[in-house]
VMD Tcl script that draws the C-alpha trace (Angstrom):
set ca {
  {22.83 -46.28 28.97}
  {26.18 -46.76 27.23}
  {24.32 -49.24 24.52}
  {21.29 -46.77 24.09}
  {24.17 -44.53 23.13}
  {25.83 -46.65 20.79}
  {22.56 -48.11 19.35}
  {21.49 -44.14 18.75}
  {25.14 -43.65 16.73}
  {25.06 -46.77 14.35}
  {21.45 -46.08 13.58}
  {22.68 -42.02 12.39}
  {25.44 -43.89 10.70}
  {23.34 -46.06 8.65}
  {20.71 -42.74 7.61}
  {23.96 -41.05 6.84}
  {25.05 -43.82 4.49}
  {21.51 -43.72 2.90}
  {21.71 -40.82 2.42}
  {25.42 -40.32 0.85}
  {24.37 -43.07 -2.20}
  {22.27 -40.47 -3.42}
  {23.77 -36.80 -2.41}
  {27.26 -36.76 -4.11}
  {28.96 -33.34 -4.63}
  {30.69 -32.24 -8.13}
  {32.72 -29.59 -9.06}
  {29.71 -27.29 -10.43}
  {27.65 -28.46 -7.54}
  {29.39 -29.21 -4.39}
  {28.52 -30.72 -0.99}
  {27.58 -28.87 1.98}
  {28.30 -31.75 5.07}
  {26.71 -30.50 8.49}
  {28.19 -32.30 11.59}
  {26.96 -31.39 15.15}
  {28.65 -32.44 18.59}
  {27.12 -31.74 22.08}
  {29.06 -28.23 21.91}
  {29.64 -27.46 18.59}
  {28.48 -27.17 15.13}
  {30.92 -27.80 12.06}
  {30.03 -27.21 8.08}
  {32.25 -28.11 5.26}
  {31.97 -27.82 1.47}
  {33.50 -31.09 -0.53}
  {33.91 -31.82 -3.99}
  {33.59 -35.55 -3.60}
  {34.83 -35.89 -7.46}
  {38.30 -35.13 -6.29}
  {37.89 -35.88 -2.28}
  {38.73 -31.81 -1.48}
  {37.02 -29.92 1.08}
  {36.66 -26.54 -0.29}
  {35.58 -24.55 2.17}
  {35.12 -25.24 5.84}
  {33.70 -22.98 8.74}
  {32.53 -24.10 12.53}
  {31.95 -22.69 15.90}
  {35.54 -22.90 16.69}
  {36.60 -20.40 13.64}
  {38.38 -17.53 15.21}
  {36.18 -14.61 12.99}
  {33.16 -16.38 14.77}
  {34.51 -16.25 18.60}
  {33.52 -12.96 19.46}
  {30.05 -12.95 17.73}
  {29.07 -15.97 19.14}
  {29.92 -15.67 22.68}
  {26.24 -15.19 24.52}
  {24.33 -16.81 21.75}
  {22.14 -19.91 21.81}
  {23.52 -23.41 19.58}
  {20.56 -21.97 16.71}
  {22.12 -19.04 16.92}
  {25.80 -19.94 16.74}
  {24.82 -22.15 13.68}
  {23.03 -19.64 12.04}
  {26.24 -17.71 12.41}
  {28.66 -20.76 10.88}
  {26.02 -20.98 7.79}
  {26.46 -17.31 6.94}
  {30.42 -17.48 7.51}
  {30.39 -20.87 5.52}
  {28.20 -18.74 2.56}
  {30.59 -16.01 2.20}
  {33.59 -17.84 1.84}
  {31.66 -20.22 -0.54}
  {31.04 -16.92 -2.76}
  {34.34 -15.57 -2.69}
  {35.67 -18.96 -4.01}
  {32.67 -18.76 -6.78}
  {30.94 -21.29 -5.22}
  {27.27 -20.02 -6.00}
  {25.06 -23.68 -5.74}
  {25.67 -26.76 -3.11}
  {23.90 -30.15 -2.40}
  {22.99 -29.77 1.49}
  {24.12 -32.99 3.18}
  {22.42 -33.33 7.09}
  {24.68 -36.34 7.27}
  {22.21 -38.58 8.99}
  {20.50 -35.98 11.36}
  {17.18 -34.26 11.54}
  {16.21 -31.49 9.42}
  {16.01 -29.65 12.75}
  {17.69 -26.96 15.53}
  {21.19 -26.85 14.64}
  {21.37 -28.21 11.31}
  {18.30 -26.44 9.42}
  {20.05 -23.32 11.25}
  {22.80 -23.65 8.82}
  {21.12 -23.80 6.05}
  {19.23 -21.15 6.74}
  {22.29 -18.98 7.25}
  {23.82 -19.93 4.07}
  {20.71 -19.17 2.36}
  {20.17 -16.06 4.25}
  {23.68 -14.77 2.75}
  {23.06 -15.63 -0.90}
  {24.08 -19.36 -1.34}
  {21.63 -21.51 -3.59}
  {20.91 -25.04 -1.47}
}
mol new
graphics top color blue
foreach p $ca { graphics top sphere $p radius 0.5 }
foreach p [lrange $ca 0 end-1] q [lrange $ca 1 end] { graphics top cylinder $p $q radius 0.2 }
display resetview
């Protein structure tokens, strides 16, 4: 069981990888990285140029606790992408390079960007 685990991690690792020698975020055109863990859903904007996250929001963001509470992990992600989109636009941030870091297009992680799309944000 443990290996299946492991064997399941260093094969994400190695699509992730892939997939970061082609998505790279700029300063005009930043990152969007989506991480998911068996509770939680995380999102951050990075300008890889200079190595700064931007802008960050997850399930564990106190403006989020009460409007999640009840809701299903779509939901709650839904809910990070359209936090995620409106701090994005009050920093300026109008375009990003979506980055599924290795996962499915899928549940939690298309969720996102449809809630950063759904508030404005060009992916």
């Amino acid at each position: 069981m443990i290996l299946n685990l492991e064997r399941k991690r260093r094969k994400r690792q190695k699509r992730k990888h892939s997939i970061r020698k082609r998505v790279v975020g700029t300063p005009e055109k930043p990152r969007l990285s989506v991480f998911r863990s068996a509770r939680h859903t995380y999102a951050q904007v990075v300008d890889d140029y200079s190595g700064l996250t931007l802008v960050a929001a997850s399930t564990l963001d106190r403006e989020l606790k009460d409007q999640i509470k009840g809701l299903k992990k779509l939901q709650q992600a839904q809910k990070v992408g359209e936090l995620l989109a409106r701090r994005c636009l009050e920093k300026g941030i109008k375009k990003v390079v979506f980055d599924r870091s290795g996962y499915a297009y899928h549940g939690r992680v298309a969720g996102v960007a449809v809630g950063v799309r759904a508030k404005g944000l060009k992916v």
